[in-house]
N, CA, C and O atoms as a GROMACS GRO file, in nm:
protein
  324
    1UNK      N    1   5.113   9.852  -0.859
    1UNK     CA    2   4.984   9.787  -0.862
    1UNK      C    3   4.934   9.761  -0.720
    1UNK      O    4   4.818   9.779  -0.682
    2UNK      N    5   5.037   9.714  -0.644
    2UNK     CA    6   4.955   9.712  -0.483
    2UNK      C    7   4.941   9.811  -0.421
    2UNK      O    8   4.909   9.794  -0.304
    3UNK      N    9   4.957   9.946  -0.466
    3UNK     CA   10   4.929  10.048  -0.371
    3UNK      C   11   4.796  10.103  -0.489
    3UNK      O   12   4.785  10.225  -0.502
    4UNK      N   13   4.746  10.056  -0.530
    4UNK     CA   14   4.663  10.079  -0.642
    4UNK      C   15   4.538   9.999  -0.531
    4UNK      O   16   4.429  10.048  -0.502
    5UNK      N   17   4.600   9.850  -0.478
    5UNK     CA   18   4.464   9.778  -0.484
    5UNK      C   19   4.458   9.836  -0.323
    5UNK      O   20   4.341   9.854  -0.288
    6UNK      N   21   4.540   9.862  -0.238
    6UNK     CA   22   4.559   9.922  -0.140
    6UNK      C   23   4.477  10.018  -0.119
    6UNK      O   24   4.400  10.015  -0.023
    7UNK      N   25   4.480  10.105  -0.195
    7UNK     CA   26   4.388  10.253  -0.210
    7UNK      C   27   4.254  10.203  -0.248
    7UNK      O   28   4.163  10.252  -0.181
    8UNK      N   29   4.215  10.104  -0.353
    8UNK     CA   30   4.038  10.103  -0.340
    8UNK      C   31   4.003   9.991  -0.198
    8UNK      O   32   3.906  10.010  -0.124
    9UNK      N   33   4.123   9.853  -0.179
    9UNK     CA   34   4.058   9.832  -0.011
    9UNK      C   35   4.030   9.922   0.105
    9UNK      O   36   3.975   9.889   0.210
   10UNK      N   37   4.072  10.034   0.076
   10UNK     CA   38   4.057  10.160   0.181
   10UNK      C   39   3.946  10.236   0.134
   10UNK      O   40   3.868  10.253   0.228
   11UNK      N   41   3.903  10.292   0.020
   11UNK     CA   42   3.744  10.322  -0.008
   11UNK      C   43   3.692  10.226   0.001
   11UNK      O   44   3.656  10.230   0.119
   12UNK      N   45   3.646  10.102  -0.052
   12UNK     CA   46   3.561   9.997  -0.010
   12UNK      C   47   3.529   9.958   0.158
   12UNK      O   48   3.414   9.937   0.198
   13UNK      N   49   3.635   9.953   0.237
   13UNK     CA   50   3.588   9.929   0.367
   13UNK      C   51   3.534  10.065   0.418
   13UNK      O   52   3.510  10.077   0.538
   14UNK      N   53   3.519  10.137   0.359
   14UNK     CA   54   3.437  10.249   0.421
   14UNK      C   55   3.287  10.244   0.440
   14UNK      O   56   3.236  10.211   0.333
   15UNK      N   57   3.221  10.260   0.509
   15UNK     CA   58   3.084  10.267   0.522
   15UNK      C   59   2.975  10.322   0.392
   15UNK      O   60   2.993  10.436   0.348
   16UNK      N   61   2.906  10.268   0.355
   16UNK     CA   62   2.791  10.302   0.284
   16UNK      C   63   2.755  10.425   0.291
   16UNK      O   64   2.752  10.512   0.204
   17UNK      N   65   2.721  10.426   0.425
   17UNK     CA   66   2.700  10.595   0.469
   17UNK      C   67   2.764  10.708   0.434
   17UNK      O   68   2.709  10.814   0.403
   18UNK      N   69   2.867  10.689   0.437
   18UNK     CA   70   2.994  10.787   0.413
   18UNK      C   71   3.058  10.834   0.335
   18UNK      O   72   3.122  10.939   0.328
   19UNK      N   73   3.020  10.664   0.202
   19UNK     CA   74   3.034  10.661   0.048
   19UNK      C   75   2.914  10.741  -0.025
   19UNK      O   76   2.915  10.810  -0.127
   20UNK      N   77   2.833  10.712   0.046
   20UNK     CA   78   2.665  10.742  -0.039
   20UNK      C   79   2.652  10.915  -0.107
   20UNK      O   80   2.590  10.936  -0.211
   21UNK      N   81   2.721  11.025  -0.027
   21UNK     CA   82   2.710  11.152  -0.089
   21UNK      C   83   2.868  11.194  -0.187
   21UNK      O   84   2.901  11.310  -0.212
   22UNK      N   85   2.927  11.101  -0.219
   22UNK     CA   86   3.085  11.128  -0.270
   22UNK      C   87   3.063  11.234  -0.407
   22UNK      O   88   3.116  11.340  -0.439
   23UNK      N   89   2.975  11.163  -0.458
   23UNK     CA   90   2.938  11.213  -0.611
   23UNK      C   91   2.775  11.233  -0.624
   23UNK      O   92   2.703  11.211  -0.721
   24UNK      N   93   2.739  11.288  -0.481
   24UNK     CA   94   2.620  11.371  -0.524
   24UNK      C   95   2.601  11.556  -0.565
   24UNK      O   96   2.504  11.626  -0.593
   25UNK      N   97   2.730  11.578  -0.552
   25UNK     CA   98   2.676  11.721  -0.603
   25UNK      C   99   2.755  11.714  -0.754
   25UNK      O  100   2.735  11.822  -0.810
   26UNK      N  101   2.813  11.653  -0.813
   26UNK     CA  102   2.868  11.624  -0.900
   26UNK      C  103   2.775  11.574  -1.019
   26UNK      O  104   2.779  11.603  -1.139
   27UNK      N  105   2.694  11.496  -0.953
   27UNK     CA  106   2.609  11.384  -1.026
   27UNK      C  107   2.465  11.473  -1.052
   27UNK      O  108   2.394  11.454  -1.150
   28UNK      N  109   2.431  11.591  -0.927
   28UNK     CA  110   2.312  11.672  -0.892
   28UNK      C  111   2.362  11.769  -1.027
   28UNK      O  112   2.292  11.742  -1.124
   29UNK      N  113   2.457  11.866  -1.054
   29UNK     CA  114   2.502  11.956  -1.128
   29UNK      C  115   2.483  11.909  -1.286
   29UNK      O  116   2.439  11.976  -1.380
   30UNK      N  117   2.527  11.783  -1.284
   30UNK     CA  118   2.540  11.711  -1.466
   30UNK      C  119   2.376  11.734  -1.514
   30UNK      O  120   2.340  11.804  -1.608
   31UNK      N  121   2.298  11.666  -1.432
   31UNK     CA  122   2.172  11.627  -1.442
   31UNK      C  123   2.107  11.738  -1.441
   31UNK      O  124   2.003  11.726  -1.505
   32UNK      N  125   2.128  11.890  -1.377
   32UNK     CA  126   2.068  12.007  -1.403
   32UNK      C  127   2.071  12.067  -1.468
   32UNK      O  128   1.986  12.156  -1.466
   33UNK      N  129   2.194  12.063  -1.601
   33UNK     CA  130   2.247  12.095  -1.697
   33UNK      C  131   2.302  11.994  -1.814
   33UNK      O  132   2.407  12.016  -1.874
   34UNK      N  133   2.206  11.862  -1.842
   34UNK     CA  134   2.205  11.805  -1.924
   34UNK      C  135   2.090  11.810  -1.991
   34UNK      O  136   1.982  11.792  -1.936
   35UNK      N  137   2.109  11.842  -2.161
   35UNK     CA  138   2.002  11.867  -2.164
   35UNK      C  139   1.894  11.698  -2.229
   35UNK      O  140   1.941  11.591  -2.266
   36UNK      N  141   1.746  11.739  -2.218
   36UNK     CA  142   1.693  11.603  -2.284
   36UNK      C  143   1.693  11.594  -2.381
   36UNK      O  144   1.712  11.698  -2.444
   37UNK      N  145   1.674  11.483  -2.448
   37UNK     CA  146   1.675  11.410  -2.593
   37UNK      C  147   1.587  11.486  -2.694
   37UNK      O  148   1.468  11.465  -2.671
   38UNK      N  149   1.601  11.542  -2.765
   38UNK     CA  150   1.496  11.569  -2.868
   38UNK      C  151   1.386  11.509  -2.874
   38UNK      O  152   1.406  11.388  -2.867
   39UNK      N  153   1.256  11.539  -2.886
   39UNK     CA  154   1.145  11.422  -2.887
   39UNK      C  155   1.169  11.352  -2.987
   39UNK      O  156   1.185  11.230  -2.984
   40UNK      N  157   1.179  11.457  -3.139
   40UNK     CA  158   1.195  11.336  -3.260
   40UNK      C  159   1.314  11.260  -3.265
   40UNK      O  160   1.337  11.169  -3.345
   41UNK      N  161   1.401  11.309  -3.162
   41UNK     CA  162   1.507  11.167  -3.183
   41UNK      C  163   1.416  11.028  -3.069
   41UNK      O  164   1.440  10.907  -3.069
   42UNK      N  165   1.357  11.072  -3.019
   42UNK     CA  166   1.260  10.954  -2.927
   42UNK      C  167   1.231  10.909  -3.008
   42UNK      O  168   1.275  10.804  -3.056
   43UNK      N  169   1.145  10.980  -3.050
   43UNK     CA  170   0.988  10.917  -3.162
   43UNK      C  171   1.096  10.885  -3.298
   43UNK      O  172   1.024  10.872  -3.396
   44UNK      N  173   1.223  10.870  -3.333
   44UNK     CA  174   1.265  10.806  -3.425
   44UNK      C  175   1.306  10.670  -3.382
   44UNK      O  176   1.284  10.557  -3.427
   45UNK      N  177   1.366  10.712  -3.291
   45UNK     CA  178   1.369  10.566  -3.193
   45UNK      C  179   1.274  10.473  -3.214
   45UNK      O  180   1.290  10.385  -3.298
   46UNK      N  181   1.165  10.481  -3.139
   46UNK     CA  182   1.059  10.449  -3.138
   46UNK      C  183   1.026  10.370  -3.256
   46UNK      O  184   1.021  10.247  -3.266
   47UNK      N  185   1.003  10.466  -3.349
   47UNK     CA  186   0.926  10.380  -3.476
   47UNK      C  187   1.063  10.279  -3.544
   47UNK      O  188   1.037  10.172  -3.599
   48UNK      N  189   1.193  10.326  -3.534
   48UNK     CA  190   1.290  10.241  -3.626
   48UNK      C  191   1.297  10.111  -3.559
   48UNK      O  192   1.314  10.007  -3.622
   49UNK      N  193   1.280  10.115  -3.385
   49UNK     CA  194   1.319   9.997  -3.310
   49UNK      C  195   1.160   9.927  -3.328
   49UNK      O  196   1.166   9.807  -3.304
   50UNK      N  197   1.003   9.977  -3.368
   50UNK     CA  198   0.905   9.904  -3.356
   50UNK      C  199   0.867   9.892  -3.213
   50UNK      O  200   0.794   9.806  -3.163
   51UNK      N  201   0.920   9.979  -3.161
   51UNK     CA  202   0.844  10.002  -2.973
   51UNK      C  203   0.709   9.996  -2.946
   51UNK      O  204   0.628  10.064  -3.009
   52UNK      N  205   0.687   9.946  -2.886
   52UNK     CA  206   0.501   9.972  -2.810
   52UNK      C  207   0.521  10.017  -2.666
   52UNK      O  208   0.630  10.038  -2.613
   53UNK      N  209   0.391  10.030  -2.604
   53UNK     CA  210   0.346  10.039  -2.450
   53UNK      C  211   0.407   9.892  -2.393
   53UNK      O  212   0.458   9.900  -2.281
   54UNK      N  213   0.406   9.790  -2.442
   54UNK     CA  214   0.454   9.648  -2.388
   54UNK      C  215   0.575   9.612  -2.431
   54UNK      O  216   0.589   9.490  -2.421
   55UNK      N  217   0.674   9.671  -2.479
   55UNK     CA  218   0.802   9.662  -2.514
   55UNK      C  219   0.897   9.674  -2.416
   55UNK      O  220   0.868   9.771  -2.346
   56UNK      N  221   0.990   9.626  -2.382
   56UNK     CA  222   1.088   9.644  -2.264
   56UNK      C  223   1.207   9.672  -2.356
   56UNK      O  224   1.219   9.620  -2.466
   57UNK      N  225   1.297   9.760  -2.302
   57UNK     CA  226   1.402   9.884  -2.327
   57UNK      C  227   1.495   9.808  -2.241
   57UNK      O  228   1.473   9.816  -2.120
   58UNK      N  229   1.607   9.725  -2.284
   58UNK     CA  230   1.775   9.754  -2.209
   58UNK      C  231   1.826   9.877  -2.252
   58UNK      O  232   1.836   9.905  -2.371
   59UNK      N  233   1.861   9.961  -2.147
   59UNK     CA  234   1.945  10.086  -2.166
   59UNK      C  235   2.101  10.036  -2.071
   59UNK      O  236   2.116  10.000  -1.954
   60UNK      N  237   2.193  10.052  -2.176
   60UNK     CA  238   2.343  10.002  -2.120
   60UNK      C  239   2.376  10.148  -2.084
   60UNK      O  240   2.375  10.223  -2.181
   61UNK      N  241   2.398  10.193  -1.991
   61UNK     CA  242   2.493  10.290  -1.946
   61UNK      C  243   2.360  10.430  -1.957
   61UNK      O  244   2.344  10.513  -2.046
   62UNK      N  245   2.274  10.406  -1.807
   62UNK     CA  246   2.212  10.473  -1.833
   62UNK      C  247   2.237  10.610  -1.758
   62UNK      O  248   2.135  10.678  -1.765
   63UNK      N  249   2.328  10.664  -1.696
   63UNK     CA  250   2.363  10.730  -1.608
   63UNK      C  251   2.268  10.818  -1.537
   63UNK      O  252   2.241  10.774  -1.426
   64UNK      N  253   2.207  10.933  -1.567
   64UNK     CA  254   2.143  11.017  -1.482
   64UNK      C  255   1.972  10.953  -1.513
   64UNK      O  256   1.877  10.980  -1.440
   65UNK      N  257   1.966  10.878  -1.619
   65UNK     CA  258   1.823  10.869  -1.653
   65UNK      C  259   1.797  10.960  -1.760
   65UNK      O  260   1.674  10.964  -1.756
   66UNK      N  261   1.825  11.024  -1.837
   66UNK     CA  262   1.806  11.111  -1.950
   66UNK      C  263   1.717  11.072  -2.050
   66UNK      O  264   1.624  11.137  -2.096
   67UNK      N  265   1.763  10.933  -2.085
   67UNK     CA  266   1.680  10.855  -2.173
   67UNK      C  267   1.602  10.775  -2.130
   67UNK      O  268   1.489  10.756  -2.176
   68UNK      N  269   1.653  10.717  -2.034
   68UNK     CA  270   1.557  10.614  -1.935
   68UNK      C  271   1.426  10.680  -1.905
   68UNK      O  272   1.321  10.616  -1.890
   69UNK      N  273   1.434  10.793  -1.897
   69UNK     CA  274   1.260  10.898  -1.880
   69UNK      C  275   1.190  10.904  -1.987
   69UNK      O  276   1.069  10.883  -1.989
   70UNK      N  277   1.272  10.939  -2.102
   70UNK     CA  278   1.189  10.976  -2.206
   70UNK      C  279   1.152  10.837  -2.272
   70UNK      O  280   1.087  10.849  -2.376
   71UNK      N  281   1.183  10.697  -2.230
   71UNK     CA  282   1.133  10.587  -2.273
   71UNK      C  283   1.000  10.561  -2.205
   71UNK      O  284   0.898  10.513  -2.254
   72UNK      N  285   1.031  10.620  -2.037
   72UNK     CA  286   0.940  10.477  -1.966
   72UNK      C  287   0.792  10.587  -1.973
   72UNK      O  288   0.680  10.554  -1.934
   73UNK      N  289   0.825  10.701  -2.025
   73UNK     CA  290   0.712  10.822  -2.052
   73UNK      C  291   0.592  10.769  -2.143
   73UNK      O  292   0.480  10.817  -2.158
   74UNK      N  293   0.653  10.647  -2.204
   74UNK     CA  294   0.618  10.637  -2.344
   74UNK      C  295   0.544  10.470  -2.268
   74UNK      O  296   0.495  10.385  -2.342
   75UNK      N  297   0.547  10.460  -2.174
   75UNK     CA  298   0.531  10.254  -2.108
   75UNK      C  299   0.586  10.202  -2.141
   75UNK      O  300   0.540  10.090  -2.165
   76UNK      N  301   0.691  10.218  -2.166
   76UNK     CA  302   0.783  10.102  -2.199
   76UNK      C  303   0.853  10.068  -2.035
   76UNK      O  304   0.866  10.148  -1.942
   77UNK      N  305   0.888   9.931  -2.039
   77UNK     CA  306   0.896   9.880  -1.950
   77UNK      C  307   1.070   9.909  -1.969
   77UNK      O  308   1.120   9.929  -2.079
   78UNK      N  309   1.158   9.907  -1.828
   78UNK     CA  310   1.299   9.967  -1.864
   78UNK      C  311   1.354   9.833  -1.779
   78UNK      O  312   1.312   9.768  -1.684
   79UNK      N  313   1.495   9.826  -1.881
   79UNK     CA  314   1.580   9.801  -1.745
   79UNK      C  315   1.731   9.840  -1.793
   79UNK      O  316   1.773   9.814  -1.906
   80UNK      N  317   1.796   9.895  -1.706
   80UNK     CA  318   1.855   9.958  -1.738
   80UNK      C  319   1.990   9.962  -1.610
   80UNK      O  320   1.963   9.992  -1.494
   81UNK      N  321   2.149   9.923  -1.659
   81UNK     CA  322   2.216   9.900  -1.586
   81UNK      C  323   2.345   9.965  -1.656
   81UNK      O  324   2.455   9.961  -1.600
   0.00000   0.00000   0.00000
């Protein structure tokens, strides 16, 4: 276990900078080859949850934005973590 917590105090003190591209071509590749949501699975969404233009959307685990687009397309207000 301490060479566990050892190893992330050694990524963590690393610079922002340095951290910031780790999992960008990783993260760039998913997102170019994921595909989007069906509309009618939106628009089922939509009408089962009673959504409007003034409705705000928690999206838990929104990763690339996949869904997070095809909501806020619609005005819905997002938040999403």
């Amino acid at each position: 276990m301490a060479k566990i917590k050892e190893t992330i105090a050694t990524y963590a003190a690393q610079s922002v900078e340095h951290r910031r591209g780790w999992f960008s071509p990783a993260a760039a590749a998913y997102a170019a080859t994921r595909p989007r949501y069906p509309q009618q699975l939106v628009e089922a969404v939509v009408a089962r949850a009673g959504l409007t233009a003034t409705s705000t959307v928690l999206e838990v685990g929104c990763g690339p934005g996949t869904a997070t687009v095809s909501f806020a397309e619609l005005g819905c207000g997002i938040v999403a973590i």
